[in-house]
VOLUM-913041 format. One record per residue: residue in three letters; x, y, z of N, C-alpha, C, O in turn. Coordinates in steps of 0.001 Angstrom, whole numbers, plus 500000, padded with zeros to 6 digits. Example, Ala and Ser with C-alpha at 12.3 -4.5 7.8 and 13.67 -1.06 7.14 Angstrom:
residues 2
   resn      n.x      n.y      n.z     ca.x     ca.y     ca.z      c.x      c.y      c.z      o.x      o.y      o.z
    ALA   513190   494310   507800   512300   495500   507800   513200   496700   507800   514236   496681   508465
    SER   512850   497750   507080   513670   498940   507140   512900   500030   507870   513409   501138   508039
//
This chain:
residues 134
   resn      n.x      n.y      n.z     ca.x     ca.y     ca.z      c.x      c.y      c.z      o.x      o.y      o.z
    UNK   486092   494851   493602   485277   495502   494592   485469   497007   494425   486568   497421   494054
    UNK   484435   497878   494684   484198   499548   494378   483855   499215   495770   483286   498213   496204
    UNK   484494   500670   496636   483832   501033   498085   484198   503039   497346   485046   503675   496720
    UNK   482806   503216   498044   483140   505014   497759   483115   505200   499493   482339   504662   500283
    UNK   484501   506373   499846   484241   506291   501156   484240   507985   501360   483938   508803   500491
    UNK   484630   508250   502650   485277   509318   503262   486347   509203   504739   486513   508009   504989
    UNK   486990   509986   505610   487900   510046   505892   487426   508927   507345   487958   507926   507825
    UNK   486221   509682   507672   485327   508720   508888   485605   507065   508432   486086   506425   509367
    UNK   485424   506390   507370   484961   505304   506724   486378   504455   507061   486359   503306   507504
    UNK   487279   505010   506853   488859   504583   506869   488894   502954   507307   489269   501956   506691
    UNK   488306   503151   508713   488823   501793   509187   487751   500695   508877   488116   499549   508617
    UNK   486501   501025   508904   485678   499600   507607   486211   499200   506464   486348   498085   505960
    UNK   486557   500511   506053   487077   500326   504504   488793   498926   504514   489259   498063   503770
    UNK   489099   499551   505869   490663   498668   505453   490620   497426   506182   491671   496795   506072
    UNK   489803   496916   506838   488814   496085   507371   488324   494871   506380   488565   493664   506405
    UNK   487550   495670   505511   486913   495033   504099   488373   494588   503114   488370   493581   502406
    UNK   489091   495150   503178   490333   495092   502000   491137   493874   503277   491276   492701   502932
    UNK   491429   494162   504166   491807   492881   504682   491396   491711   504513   491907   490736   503964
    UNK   490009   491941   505248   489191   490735   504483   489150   490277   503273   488394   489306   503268
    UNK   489599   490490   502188   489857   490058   500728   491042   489922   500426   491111   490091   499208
    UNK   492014   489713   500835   493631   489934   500705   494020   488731   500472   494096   488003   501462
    UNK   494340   488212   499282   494717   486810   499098   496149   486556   498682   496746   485480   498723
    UNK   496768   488177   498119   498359   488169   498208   499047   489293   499036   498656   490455   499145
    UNK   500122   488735   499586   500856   489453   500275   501016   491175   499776   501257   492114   500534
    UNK   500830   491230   498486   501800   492557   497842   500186   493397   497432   499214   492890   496873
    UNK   500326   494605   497864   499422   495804   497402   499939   496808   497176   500603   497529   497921
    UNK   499512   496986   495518   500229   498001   494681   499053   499006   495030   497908   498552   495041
    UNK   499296   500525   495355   498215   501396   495322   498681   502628   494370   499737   503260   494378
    UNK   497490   502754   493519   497448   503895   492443   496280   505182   492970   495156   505127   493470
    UNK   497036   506120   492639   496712   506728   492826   497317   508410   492470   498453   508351   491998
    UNK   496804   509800   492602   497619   510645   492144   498174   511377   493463   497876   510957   494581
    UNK   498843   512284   493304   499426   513370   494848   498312   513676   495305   497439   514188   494604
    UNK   498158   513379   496686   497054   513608   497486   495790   513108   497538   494739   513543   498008
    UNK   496204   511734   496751   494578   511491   497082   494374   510230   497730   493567   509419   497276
    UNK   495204   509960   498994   494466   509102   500391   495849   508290   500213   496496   508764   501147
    UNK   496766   507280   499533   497104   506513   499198   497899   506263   500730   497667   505207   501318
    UNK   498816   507246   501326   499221   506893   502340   498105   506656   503806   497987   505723   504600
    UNK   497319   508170   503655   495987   507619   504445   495878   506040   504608   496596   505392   505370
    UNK   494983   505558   503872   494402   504464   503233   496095   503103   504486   496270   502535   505563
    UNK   496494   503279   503682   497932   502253   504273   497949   502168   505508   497731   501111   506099
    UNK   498224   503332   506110   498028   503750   507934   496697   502633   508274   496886   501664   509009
    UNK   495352   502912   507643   494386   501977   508587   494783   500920   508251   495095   500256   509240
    UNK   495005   500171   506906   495736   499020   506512   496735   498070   507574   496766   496846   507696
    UNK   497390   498945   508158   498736   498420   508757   498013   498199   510054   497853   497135   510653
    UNK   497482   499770   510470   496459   499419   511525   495622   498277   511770   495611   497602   512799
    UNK   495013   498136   510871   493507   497003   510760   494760   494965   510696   494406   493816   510961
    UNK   495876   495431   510311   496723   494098   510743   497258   494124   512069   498239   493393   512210
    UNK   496860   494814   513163   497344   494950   515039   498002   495763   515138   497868   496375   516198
    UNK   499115   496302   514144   500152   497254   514221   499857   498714   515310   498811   499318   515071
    UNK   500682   499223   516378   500567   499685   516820   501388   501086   516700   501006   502135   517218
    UNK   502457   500950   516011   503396   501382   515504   503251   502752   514824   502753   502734   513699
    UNK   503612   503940   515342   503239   505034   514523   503798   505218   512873   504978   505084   512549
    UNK   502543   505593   511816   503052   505276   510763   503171   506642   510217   502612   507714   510447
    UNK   504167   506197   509350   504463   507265   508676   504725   507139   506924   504861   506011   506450
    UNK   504768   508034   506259   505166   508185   504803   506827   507760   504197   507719   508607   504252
    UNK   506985   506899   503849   507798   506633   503278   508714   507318   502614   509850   506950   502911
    UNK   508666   508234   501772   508791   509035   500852   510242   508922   500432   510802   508569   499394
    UNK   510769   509481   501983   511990   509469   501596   513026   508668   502411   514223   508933   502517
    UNK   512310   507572   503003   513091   506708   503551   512925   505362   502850   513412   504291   503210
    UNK   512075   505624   501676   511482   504562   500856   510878   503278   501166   509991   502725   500516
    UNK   511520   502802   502362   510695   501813   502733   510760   501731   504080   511901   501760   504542
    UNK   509358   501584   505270   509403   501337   506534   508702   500097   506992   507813   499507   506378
    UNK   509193   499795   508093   509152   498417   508530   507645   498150   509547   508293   498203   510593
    UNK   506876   498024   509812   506101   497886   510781   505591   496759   511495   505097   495958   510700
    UNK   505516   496377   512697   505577   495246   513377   504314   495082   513786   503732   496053   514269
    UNK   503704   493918   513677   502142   493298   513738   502498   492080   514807   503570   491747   515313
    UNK   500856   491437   514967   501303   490857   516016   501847   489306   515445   502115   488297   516097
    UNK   501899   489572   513820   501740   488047   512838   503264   488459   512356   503750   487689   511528
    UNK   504051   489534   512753   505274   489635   511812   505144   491118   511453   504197   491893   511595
    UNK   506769   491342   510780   506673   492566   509867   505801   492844   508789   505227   491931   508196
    UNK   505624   494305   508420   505032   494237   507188   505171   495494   506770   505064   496405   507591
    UNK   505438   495763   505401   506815   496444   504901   505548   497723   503780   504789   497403   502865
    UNK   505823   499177   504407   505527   499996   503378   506318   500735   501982   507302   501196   502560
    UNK   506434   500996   501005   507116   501425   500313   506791   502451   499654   505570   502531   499528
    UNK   507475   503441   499082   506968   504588   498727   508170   505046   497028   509225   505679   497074
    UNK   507740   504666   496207   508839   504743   495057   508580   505360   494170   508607   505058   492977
    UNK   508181   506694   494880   507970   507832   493607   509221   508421   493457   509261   509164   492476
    UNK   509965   508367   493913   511458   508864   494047   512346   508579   492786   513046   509333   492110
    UNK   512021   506921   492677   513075   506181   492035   512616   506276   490261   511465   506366   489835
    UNK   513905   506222   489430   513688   506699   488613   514330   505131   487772   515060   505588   486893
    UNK   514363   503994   487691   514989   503159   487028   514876   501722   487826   514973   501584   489045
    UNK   514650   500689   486861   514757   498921   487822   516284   498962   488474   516448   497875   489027
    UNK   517131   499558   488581   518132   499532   488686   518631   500232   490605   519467   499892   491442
    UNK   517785   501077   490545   517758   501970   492166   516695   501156   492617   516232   501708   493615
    UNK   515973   499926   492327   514880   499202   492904   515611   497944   493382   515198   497465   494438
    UNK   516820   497224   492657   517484   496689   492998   519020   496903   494019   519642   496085   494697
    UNK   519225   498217   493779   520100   498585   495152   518992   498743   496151   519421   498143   497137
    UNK   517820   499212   496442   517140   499094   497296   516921   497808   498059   516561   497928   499230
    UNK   517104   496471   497514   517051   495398   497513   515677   494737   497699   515337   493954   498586
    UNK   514919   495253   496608   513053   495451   496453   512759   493694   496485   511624   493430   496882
    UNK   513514   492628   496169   513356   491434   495481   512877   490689   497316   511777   490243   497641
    UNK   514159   490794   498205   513767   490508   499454   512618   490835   500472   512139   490157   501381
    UNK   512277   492358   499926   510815   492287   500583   509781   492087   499899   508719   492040   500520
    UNK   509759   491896   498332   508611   491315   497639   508259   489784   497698   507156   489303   497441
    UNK   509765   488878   498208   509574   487634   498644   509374   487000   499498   509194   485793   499659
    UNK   509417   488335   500464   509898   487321   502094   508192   486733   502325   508052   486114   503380
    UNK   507160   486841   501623   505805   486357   502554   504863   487473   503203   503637   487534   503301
    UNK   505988   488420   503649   505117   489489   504336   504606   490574   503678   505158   491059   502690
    UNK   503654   490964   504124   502196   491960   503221   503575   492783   503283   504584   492664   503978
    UNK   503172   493706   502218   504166   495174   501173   502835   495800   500751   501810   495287   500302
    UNK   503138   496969   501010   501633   497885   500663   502967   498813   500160   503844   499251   500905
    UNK   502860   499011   498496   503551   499677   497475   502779   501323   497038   501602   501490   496719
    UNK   503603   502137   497124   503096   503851   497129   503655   503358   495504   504394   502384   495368
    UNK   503165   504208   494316   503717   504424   493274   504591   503125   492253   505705   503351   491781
    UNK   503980   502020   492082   504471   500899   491762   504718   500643   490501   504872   499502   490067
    UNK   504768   501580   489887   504941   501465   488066   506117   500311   487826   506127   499150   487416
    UNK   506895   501069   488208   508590   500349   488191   508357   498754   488371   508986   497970   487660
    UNK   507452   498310   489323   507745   496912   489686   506003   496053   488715   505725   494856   488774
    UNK   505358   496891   488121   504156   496164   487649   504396   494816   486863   503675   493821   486926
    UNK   505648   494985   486042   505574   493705   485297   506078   492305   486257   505764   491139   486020
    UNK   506886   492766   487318   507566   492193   488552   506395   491447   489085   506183   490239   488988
    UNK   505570   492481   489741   504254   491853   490983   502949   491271   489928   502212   490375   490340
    UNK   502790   491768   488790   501158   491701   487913   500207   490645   488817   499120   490751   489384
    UNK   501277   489479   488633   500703   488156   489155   500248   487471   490527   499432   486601   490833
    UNK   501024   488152   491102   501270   487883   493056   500636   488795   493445   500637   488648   494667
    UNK   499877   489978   493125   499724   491789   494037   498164   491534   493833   497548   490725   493140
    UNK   497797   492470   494645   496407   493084   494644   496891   494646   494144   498015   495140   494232
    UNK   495483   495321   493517   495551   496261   492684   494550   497258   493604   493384   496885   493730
    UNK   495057   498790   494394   494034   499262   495090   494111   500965   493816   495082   501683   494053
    UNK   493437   501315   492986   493049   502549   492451   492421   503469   493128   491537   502909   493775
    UNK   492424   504726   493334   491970   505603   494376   491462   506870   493557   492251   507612   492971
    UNK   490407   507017   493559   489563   508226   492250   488938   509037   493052   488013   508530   493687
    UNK   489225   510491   493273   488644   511393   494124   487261   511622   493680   487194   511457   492461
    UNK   486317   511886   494119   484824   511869   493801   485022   513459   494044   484964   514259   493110
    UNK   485362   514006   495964   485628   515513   495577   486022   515873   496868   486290   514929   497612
    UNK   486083   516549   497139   486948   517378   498541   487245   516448   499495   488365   516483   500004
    UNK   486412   515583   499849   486591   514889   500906   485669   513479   500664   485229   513001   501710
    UNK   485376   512865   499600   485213   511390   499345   486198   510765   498546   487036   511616   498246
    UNK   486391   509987   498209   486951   508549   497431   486762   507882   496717   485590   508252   496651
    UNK   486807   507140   496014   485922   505925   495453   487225   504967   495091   488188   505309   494403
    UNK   487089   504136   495502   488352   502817   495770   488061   501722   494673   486879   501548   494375
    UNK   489074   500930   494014   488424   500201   493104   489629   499038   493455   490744   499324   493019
    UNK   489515   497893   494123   490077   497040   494470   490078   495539   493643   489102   494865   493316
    UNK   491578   495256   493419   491059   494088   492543   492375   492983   492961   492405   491850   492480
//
């Protein structure tokens, strides 16, 4: 699925990506600044979450409570090796069942390939998007 959006669009857009979600795990690509945490916020949102969200970055992973359970953001531009992914203890929240919406997922691609949804994020220009969901 291609959706081209803007900042207004947010919550159809994560709406539509809910609606297609057939695995727990969403890897999102994308470069510095272009929506990826945006994008997550309506995500978490559009699952009941009421919970103010925030960027991961440097707490690497936050927890957010829905009305179906936790559901776990991650942010692993930080980490530099499979090795700080496993002191993180990445294996327990990629298994537990509950949705993981992944910032920067290189490290774990050969890990998730099979189980994840794939969200790409291509700036069109100042203030559109173009989303390529798979």
């Amino acid at each position: 699925m291609q959706i081209s959006y803007s900042l207004s669009d947010l919550e159809s857009v994560a709406q539509s990506i809910k609606n297609e979600l057939r695995h727990p795990i969403v890897a999102l690509h994308g470069g510095l600044g272009m929506g990826k945490t945006t994008l997550v916020k309506s995500l978490i949102a559009s699952l009941g979450s009421t919970d103010v969200i925030s960027s991961p970055t440097f707490g690497l992973v936050h927890q957010y409570n829905t009305p179906n359970g936790p559901v776990f953001h991650m942010d692993l531009y930080r980490l530099e090796d499979a090795a700080e992914l496993q002191n993180l203890g990445i294996d327990e929240y990629l298994y537990s069942g509950r949705p993981c919406f992944i910032e920067w997922p290189e490290l774990l691609l050969d890990q998730i390939e099979r189980i994840s949804h794939h969200i790409r994020i291509f700036q069109i220009d100042e203030h559109h998007r173009k989303l390529e969901f798979s």
